[in-house]
Every structure is written in structure tokens, then in C-alpha cells.
C-alpha positions, 0 to 999 in steps of 0.5 A: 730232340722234340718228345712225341715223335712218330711213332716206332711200330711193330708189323701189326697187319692182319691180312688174308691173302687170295680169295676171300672164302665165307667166314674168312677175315680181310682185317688189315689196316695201313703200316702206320697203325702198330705196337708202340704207336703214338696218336694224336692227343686233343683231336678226335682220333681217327683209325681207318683201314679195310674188311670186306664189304658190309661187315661190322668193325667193333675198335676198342682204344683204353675204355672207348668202343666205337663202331662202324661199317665196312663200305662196299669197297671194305673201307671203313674208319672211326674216330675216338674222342678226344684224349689228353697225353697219355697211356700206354693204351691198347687198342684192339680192332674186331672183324665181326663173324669172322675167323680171325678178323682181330688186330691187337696193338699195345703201349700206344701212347696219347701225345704230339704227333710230329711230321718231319720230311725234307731232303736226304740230310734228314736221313742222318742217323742219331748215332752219327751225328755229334753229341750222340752220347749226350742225346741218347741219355736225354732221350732215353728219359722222354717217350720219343717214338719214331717212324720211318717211311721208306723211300720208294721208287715209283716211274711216272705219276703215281696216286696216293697209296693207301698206307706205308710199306715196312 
């Protein structure tokens, strides 16, 4: 097993639906960002997502703040210093002066972040593999995180998305 996998995440969106009124959060960041999370160590740490347009984001990861500035469209994105492995971290996101514009992710992990994709063998569940009782010991004793990106069907061409759905 390779330590650092992606990382296993919790829902952790905090989005307002409808109409947007004065004083209402648009807080939400993509599906990748959650509880139990593994970021990059070594480079710096970007966390990106959406608010409305104009407002003020305020991230907190361990002891660092960074600020920045939701664009006209509502994007934004910051970056952390550098860190080396470690953790658990948490990371908290602030809309500034708006109800309940706060996101809260927990035991994030600072390490190797592992990008794994290919054909549908690589679907096959650990627990159906051979020596599953052998690995699951080992990796019980490393802090493996993993992440899974659901397929999806998408007719003719499609653009990027702007994150992963759950």
C-alpha cells in the first residue's frame, strides 16, 4: 500500500441554496475539501472555492491565517506556507459578515498526496483482493487516506467541473 493516499472526506459543503438575500452566507467549497483530508507537504497549499462576490475569506490551517477576496464571479483561493508531514490539523474557512458563512474541517493530515486513475481494474476493492487480511493489518498502522471519485456519465463534450460530487 503507498501511505498518503487521497484522502477519505467527510460532506463538508456549506452552501446556500436559491436566492442569495443580504447578509446570507455562499460559503462552499469543492468535494474534495473535508474531514480527514490529506494536503500536500513541501509546496505551497492552496484551498480555493466560492462566496459571493466582493467578500472577505479569513482560512485558518493550524496556527497560519490567510486572507483573501472573493472575485466578482464569488471565486476565490489562498495559499498556506509550505508545512512538512504532519497533523492532525484543522482547518477553518470564514465568510466575513455573513450568517453562517463558516466551514470546519478536522484531523487533516500534512503528507503525500497520491493521484491514482486508469481502467475499471483499478475499481477493485481491497477486501477482494488476495492477501486482504495481511494488508488490512499493515495498513491499519499507516495514516492512508483515500478518496473516491465517482464516475460519471456525461453525453458529448463537457468542460472541467468545478469540483467532485459525493
Amino acid at each position: 500500500m503507498i501511505a498518503g493516499m487521497l484522502p477519505v472526506f467527510g460532506r463538508a459543503q456549506a452552501v446556500a441554496g436559491g436566492t442569495v438575500s443580504p447578509g446570507k452566507a455562499t460559503l462552499r467549497l469543492p468535494g474534495v475539501f473535508g474531514d480527514k483530508m490529506v494536503l500536500q507537504r513541501g509546496i505551497p497549499i492552496p484551498v480555493w472555492g466560492w462566496a459571493s462576490a466582493d467578500d472577505r475569506i479569513v482560512a485558518k490551517l493550524g496556527n497560519a491565517v490567510v486572507t483573501t477576496k472573493a472575485n466578482r464571479d464569488g471565486k476565490w483561493i489562498v495559499y498556506f506556507p509550505k508545512r512538512r508531514a504532519g497533523g492532525p490539523y484543522r482547518l477553518d474557512i470564514t465568510e466575513e459578515g455573513r450568517a453562517g458563512g463558516r466551514v470546519k474541517f478536522s484531523d487533516i493530515l500534512i503528507g503525500d498526496v497520491w493521484v491514482a486513475s486508469g481502467q475499471s481494474n483499478m475499481e477493485l476493492r481491497l477486501n477482494a483482493a488476495d492477501g486482504y487480511r495481511g494488508e488490512k493489518k499493515v495498513a491499519a498502522q499507516m495514516p492512508i487516506r483515500q478518496f473516491l471519485v465517482r464516475r460519471a456519465q456525461r453525453c458529448g463534450v463537457g468542460l472541467p467541473a468545478d469540483g467532485v460530487s459525493r
